[in-house]
C-alpha positions in Angstrom: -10.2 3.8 7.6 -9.0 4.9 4.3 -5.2 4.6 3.2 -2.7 7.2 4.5 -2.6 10.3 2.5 -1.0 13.3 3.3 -2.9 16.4 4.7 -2.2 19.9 3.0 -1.5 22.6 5.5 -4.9 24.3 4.7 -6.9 20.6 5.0 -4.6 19.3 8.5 -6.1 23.5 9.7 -9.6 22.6 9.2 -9.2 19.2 10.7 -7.8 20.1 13.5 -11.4 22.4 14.2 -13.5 19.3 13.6 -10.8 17.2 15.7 -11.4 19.5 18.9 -15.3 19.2 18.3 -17.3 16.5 19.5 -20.4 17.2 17.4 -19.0 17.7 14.3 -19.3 21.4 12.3 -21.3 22.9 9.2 -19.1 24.6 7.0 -20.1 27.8 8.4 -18.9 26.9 11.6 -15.2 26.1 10.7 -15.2 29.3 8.7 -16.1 31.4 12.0 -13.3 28.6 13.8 -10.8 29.8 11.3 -11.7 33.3 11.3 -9.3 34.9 13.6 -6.4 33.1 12.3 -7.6 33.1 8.2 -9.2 34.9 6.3 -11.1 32.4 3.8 -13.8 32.8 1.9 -17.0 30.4 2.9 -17.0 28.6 -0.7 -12.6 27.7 0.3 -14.1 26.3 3.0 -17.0 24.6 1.5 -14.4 23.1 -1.1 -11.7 21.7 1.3 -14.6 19.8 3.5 -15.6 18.1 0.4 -12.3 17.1 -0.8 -11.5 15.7 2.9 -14.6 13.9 2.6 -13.5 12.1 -1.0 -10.0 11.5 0.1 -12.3 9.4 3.3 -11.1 12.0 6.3 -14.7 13.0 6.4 -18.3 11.8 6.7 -21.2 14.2 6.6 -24.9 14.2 7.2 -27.5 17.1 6.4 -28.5 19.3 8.7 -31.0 21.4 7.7 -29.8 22.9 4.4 -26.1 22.6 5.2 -24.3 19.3 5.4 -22.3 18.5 9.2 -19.0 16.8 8.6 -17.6 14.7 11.5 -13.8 13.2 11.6 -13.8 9.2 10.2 -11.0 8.5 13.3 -9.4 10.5 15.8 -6.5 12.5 15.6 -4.4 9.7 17.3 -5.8 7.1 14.8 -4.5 9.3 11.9 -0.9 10.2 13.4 -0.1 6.3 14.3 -1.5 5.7 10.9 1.1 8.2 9.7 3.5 6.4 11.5 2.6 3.5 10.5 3.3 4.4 6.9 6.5 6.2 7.4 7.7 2.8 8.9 6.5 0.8 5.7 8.6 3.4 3.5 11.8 1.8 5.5 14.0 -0.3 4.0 14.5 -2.6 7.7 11.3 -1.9 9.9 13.4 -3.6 12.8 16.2 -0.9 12.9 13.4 1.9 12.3 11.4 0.7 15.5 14.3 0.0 17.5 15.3 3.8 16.6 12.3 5.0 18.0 12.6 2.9 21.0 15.7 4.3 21.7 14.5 8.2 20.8 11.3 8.1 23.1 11.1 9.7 26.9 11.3 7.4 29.7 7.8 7.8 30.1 6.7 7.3 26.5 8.8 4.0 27.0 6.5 2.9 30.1 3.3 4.2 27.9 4.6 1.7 24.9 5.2 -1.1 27.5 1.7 -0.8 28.4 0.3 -0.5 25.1 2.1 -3.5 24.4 1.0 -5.7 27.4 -2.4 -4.8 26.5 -1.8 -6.2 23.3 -0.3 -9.1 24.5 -3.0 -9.7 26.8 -0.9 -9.8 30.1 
């Protein structure tokens, strides 16, 4: 994927429409996503696809006259990516993760023991 970089509110929006679509969208169709909630003018649109596509969020393939942009990873690849990062910024990533151990539900503990058997192979 591409190295973690933050998300502007605007950029994480639109995102979030081409997260929740399997097929991808035009430009024109995250406008008409956004349109209840925003009011953004089709070229704002056209302007934040391309800049998620140079920061490496984004691929896109023409369609027609307009391009399609579809997500590089999922939403959960981007968030433990975040994580990931935030971790690095630590200082002692063996107090950070046992912190989190110790902050997650009971059953996000039994999801992380999975994960982590899988890993392990057992």
């Amino acid at each position: 994927m591409h190295s973690v970089k933050g998300l502007g509110e605007l950029e994480r929006t639109v995102m979030e429409v081409l997260w929740d679509r399997d097929n991808g969208a035009t430009a024109r169709e995250v406008g008409r996503a956004l349109a209840d909630d925003r009011d953004l003018a089709h070229t704002t649109v056209m302007t934040v696809l391309d800049r998620l596509a140079k920061k490496g969020f984004l691929v896109r393939e023409r369609e027609g006259r307009a391009w399609r942009y579809r997500p590089v990873a999922t939403k959960e690849a981007y968030v433990a990516e975040l994580m990931l990062g935030a971790l690095n910024m630590t200082g002692d990533r063996d107090a950070a993760l046992a912190h989190f151990a110790r902050s997650v539900s009971g059953d996000e503990a039994d999801l992380l023991r999975r994960a982590l058997d899988e890993v392990e192979g057992t």
